[in-house]
VEXDREN-2710 file (C-alpha; in Angstrom, 1 decimal):
% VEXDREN-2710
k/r/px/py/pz
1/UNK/-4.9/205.1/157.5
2/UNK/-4.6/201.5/158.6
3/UNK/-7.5/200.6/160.4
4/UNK/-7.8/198.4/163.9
5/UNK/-10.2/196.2/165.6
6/UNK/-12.1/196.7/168.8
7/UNK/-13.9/193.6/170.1
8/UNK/-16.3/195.4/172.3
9/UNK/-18.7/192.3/173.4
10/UNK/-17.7/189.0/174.4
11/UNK/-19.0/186.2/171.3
12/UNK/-22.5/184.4/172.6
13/UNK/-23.9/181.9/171.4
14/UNK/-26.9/183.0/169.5
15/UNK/-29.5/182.8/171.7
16/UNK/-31.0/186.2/170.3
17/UNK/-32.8/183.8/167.7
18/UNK/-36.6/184.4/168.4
19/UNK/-38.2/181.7/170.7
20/UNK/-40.8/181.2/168.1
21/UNK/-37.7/179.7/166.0
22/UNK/-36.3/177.4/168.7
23/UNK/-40.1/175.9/169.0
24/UNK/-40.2/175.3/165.2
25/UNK/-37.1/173.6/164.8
26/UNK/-36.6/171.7/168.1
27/UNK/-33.0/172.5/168.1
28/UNK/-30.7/174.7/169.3
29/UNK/-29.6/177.2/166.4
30/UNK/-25.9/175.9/165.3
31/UNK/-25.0/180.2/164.9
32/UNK/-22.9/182.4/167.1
33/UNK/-23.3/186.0/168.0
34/UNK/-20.5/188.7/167.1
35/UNK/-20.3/191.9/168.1
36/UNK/-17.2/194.5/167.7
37/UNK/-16.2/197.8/166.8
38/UNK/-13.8/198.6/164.0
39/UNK/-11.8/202.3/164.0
40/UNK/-8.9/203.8/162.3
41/UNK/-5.4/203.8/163.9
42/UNK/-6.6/207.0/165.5
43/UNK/-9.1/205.7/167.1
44/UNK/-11.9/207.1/164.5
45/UNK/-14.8/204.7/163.9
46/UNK/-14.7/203.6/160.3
47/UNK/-17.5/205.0/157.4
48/UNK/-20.7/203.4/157.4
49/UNK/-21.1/201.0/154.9
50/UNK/-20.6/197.4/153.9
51/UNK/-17.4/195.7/154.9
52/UNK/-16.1/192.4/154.0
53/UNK/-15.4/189.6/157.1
54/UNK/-13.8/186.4/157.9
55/UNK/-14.3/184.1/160.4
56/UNK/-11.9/181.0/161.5
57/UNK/-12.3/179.0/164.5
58/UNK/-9.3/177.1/165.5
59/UNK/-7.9/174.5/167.6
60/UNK/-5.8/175.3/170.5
61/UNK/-2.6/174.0/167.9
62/UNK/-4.2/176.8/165.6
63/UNK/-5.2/174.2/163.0
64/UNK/-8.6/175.3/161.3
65/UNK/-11.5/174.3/162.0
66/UNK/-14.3/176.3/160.8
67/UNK/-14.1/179.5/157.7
68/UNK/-16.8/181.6/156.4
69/UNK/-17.1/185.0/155.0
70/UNK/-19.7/187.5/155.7
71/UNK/-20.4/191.5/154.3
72/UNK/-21.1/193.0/157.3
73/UNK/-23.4/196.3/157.3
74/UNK/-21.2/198.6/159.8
75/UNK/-22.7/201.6/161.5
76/UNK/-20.9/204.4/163.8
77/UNK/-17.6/201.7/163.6
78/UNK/-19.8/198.9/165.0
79/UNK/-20.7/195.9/163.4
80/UNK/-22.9/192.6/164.2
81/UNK/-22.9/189.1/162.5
82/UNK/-24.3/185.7/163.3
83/UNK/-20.9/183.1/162.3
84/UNK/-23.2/180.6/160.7
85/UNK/-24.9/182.6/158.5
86/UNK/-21.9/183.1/156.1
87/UNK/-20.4/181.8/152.6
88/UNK/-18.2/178.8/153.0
89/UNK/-14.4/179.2/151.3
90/UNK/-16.0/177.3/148.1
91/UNK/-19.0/180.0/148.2
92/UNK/-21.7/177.7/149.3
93/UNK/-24.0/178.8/152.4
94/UNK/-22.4/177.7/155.7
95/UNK/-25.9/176.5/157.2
96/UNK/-24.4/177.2/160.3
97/UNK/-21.1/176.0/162.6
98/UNK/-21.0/172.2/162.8
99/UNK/-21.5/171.2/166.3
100/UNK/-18.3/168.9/166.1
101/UNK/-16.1/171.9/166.1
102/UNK/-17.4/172.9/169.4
103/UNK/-16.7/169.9/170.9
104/UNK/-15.7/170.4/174.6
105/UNK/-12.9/168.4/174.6
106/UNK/-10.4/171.0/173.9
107/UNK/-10.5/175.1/174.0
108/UNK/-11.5/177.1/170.7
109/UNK/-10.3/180.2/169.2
110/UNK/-12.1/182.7/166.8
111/UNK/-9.8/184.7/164.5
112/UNK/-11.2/187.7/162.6
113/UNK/-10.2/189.4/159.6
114/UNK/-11.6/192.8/158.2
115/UNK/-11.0/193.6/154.5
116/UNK/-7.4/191.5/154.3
117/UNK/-5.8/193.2/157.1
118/UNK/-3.5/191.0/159.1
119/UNK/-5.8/188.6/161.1
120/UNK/-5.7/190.0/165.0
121/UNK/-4.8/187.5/167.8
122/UNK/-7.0/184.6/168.0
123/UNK/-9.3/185.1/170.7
124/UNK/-10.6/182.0/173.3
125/UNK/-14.5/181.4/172.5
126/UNK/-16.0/181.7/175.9
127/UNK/-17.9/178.9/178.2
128/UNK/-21.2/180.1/176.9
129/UNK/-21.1/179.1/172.8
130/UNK/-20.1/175.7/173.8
131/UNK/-23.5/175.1/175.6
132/UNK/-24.4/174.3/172.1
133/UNK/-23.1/170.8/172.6
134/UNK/-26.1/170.5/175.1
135/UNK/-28.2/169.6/171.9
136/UNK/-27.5/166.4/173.1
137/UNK/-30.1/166.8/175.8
138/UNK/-32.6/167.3/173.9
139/UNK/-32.7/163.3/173.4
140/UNK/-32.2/160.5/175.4
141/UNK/-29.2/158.0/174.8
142/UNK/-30.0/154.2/174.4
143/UNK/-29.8/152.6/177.9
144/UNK/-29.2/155.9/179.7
145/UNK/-32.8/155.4/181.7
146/UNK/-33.2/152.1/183.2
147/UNK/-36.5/150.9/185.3
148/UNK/-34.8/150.8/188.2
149/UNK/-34.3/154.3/188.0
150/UNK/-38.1/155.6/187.3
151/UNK/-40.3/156.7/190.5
152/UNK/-43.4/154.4/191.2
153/UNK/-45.7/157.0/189.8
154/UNK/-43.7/157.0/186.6
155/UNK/-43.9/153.2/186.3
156/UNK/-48.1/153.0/187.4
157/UNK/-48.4/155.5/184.6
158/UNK/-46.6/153.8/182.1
159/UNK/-48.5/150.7/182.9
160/UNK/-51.8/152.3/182.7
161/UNK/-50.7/153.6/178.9
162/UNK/-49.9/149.9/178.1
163/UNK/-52.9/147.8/179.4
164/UNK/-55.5/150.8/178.8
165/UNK/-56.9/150.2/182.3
166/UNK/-57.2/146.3/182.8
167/UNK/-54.4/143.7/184.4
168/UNK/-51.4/144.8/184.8
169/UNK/-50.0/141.0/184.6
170/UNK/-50.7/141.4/181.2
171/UNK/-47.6/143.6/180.5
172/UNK/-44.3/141.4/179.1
173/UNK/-41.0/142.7/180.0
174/UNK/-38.1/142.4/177.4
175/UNK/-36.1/139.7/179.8
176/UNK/-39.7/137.6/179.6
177/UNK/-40.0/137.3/175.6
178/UNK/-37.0/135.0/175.0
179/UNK/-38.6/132.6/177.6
180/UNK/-42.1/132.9/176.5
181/UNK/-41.7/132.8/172.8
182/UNK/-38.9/129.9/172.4
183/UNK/-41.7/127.5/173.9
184/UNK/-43.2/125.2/171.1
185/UNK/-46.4/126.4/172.0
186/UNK/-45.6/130.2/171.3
187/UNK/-45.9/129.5/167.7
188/UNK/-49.7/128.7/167.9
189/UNK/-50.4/131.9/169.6
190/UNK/-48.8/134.2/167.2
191/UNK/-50.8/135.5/164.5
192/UNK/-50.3/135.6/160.8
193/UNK/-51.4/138.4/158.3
194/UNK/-53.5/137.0/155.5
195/UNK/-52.2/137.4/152.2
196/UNK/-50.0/134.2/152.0
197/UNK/-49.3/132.1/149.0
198/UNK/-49.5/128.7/150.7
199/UNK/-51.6/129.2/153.5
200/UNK/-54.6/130.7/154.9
201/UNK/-53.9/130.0/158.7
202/UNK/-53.9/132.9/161.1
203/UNK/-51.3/131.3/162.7
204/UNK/-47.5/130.5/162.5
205/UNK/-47.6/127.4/163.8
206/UNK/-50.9/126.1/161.1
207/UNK/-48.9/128.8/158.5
208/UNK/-45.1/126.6/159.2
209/UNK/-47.1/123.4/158.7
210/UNK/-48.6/124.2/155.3
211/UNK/-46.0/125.4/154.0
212/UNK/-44.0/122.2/154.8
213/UNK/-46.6/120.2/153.5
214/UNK/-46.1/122.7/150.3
215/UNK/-42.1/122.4/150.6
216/UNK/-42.5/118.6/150.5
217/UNK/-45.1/118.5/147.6
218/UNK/-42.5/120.6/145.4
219/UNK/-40.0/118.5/146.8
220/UNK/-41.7/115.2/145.5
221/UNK/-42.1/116.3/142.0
222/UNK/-39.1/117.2/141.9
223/UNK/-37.4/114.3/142.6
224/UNK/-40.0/112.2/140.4
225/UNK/-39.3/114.7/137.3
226/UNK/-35.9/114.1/138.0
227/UNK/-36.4/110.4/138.0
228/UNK/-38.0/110.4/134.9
229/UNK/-35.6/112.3/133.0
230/UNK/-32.3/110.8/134.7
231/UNK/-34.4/107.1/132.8
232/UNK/-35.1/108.9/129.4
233/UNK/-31.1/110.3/129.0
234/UNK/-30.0/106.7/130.3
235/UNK/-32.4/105.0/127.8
236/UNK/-31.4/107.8/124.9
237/UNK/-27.9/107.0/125.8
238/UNK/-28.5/103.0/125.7
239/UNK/-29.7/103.3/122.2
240/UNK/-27.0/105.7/121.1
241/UNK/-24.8/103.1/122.3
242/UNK/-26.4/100.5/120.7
243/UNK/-27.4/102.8/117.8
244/UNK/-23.3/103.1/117.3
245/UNK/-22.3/99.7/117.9
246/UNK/-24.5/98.2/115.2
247/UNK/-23.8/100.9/112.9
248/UNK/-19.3/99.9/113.6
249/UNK/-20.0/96.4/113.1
250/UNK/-22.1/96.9/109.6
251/UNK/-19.1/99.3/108.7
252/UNK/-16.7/96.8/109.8
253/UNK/-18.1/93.8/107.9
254/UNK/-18.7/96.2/104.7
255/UNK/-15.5/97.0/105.2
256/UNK/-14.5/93.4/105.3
257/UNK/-16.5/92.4/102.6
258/UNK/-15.0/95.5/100.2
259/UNK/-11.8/94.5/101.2
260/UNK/-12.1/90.7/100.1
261/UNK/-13.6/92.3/97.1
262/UNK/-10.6/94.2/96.1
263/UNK/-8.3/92.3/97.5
264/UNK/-9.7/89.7/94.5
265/UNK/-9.9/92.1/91.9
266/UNK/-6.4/93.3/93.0
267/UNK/-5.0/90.0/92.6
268/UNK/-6.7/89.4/89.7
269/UNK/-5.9/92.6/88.0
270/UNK/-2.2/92.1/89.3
271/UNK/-2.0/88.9/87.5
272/UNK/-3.3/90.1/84.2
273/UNK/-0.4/93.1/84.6
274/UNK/2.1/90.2/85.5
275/UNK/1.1/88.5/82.1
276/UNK/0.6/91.7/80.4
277/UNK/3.9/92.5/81.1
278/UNK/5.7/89.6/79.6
279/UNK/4.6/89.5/76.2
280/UNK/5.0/93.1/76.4
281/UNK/8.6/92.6/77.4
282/UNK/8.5/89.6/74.9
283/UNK/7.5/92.2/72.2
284/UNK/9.4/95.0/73.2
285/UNK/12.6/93.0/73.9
286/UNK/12.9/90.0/71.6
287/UNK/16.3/89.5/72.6
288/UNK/15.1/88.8/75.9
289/UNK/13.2/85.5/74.9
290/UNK/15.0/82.3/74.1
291/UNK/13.8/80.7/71.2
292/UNK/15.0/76.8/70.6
293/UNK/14.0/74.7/67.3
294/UNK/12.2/72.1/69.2
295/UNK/10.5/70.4/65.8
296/UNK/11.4/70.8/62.6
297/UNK/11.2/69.0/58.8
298/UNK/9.4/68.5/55.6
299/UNK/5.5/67.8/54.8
300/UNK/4.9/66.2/51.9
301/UNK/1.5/67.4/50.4
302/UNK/-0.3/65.5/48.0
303/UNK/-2.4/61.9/47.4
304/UNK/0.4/60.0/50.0
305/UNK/1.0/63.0/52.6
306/UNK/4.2/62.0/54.7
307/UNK/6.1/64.1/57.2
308/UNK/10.0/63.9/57.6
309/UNK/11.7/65.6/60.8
310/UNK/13.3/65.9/64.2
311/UNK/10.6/65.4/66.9
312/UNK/7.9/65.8/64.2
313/UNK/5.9/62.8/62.6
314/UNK/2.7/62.4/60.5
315/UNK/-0.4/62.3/62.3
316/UNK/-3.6/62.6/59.5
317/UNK/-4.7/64.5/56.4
318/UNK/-7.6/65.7/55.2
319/UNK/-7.7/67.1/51.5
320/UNK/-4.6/70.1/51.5
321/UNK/-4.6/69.6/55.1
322/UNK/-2.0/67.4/57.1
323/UNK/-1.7/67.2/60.5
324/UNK/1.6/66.9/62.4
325/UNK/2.4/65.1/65.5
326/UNK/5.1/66.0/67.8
327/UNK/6.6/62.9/69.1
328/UNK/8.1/64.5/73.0
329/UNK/4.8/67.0/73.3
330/UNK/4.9/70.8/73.8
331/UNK/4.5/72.0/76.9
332/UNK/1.5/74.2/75.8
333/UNK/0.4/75.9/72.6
334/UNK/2.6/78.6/73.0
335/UNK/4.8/77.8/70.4
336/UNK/5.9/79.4/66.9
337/UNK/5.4/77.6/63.3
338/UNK/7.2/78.7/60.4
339/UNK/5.9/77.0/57.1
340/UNK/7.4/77.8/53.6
341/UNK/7.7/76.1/50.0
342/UNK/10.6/73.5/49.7
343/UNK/11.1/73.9/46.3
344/UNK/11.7/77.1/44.0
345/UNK/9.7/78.1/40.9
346/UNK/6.2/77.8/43.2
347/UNK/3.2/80.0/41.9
348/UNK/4.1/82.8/44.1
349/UNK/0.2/84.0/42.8
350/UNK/-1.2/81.1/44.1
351/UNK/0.7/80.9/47.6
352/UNK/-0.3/84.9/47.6
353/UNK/-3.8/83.9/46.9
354/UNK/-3.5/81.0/49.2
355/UNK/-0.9/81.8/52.3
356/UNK/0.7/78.7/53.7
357/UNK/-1.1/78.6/57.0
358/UNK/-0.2/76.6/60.5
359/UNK/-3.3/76.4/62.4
360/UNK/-5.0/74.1/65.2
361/UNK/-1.8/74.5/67.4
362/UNK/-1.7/72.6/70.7
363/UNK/0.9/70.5/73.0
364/UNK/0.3/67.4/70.8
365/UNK/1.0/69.1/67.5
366/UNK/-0.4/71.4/64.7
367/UNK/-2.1/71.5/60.9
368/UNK/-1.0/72.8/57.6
369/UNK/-2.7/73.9/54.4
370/UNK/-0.7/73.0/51.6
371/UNK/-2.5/74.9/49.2
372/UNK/-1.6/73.0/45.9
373/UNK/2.0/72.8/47.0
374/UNK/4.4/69.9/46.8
375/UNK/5.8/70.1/50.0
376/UNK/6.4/72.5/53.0
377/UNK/9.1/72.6/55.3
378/UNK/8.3/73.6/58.8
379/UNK/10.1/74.6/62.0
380/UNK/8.9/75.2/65.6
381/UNK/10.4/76.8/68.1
382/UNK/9.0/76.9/71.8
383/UNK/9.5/80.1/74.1
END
């Protein structure tokens, strides 16, 4: 049979929590008291036994506020719980009902459910849960008490606490400190734990001026160390300067100097090519070089040595050796002699033993060896 609920007792706040509780915590206990009866639809109180719970506290919109789940010992159809004391949906203890869902600003409702039946009407927590809020009181807001608004006993008491019993003109009010204490003078009456790094003055105002005169000392060596390295990079950058521009110009003039150097060589070396190259040309390609007869004739050799000839005359003579004057000079002694027998039937042993030579060639003329032979004809042709 389906089974229905009976709420029998109004919820309370849970102010059935021992005294000796309240005194321990100092606060009102965040719980609140259920009590109801649960029978069959015949009106039958359900078995004794354990039966599962759930508790939801809603807004007035029905939106949830609070849910927890309890197993709840039932006896005779009644049951008892303390909504606080339960599991949270993620199984976690509820430590009791957060005292923002009881805010007074709007109504509260408590839904039950036993064992997944359909959850009953939501029913309006009454006045007396929400005295919860009151926690509150048991402080005092910032501001809420003012002196105006203490007794003349209350404010001869407080005195007395403050001065201990001697003038009460003593006492400074809050309003008074910002006057007393922005005077320059303040600072030599307030005192100074010991301990300090820079100073061992029990005041601020002797503490403030050591520790300028320690500010200012750091200051100073700063500002010389600074000094003196700000002149040792300038000087180290002087001589690097320096350092470089010596080292450019002895590149430069070594550079200057090799290049004279070379430039010599090169000229030198391009002229010997230049020459080189001619009589390799001259060599190579004969036809390129244009011969002309430019002497030629007939040496008589013997005891009354003659010479017969275009351009060509006698000069001297000297045992087989006569010499041969051009009469228009050569240009230089690069010229070419051709010397050979006049006459036919010569010892070709002796002119193999003994070549006809040409020799001591210059502008002005040349020399031949006649070697035991009658007469030579010559011809010389200049390049």
């Amino acid at each position: 049979m389906r089974k229905g609920i009976a709420v029998l007792a109004t919820v309370l706040l849970s102010c059935i929590m021992s005294s000796a509780l309240r005194a321990e915590t100092g606060e009102i206990p965040a719980i609140l008291g259920f009590h109801s009866a649960i029978t069959d639809e015949g009106g039958n109180a359900i078995a004794d036994g354990d039966v599962g719970i759930k508790f939801r506290i809603t807004d007035a919109n029905g939106a949830e506020l609070y849910e927890e789940s309890q197993m709840v010992s039932a006896a005779n159809g009644l049951v008892s719980a303390l909504i606080g004391n339960g599991l949270t949906q993620d199984g976690a203890p509820a430590g009791g009902v957060p005292m923002n869902v009881l805010d007074p600003q709007g109504a509260r409702y408590l839904e039950v459910e036993v064992e997944g039946i359909a959850t009953l009407p939501p029913m309006e927590i009454a006045s007396v849960p929400y005295a919860a809020y009151a926690q509150q009181a048991l402080g005092v807001a910032n501001g809420s008490i003012s002196f105006d608004s203490l007794s003349a006993d209350a404010m001869k008491r407080i005195t007395e606490a403050l001065t201990n019993g001697k003038d009460a003109s003593q006492i400074l009010l809050r309003d008074e400190l910002p006057t007393l204490y922005s005077a320059p003078a303040a600072s030599s009456t307030i005192g100074v734990a010991g301990g300090l790094t820079y100073s061992t003055a029990n005041y601020l105002q002797a503490a403030l001026a050591d520790l300028d005169k320690a500010i200012a000392g750091s200051n100073a060596k700063i500002t010389a160390e600074t000094g003196e390295r700000s002149a040792a990079v300038s000087a180290e950058a002087q001589a690097r300067v320096a350092a470089d521009s010596s080292e450019t110009s002895a590149r430069a003039a070594a550079d200057s100097a090799e290049a004279d150097t070379r430039a010599v060589a090169d000229a030198a070396t391009n002229a010997s090519v230049a020459n080189l190259d001619g009589r390799v040309q001259a060599i190579e390609n004969p036809q390129r070089l244009s011969f002309g007869r430019s002497a030629w004739g007939t040496v008589t050799c013997g005891l009354s040595p003659a010479v017969h000839g275009q351009n060509a005359v006698f000069s001297s003579s000297s045992g087989s050796t006569v010499s041969v004057a051009f009469v228009q000079p050569m240009s230089d002694a690069y010229y070419s002699v051709v010397v050979t027998p006049t006459a036919d039937g010569i010892d070709t042993y002796s002119i193999n033993l003994h070549p006809l030579l040409a020799f001591n060639k210059s502008a002005a003329g040349f020399s031949v060896n006649c070697n035991n032979v009658p007469s030579v004809d010559f011809i010389v042709m200049g390049n």
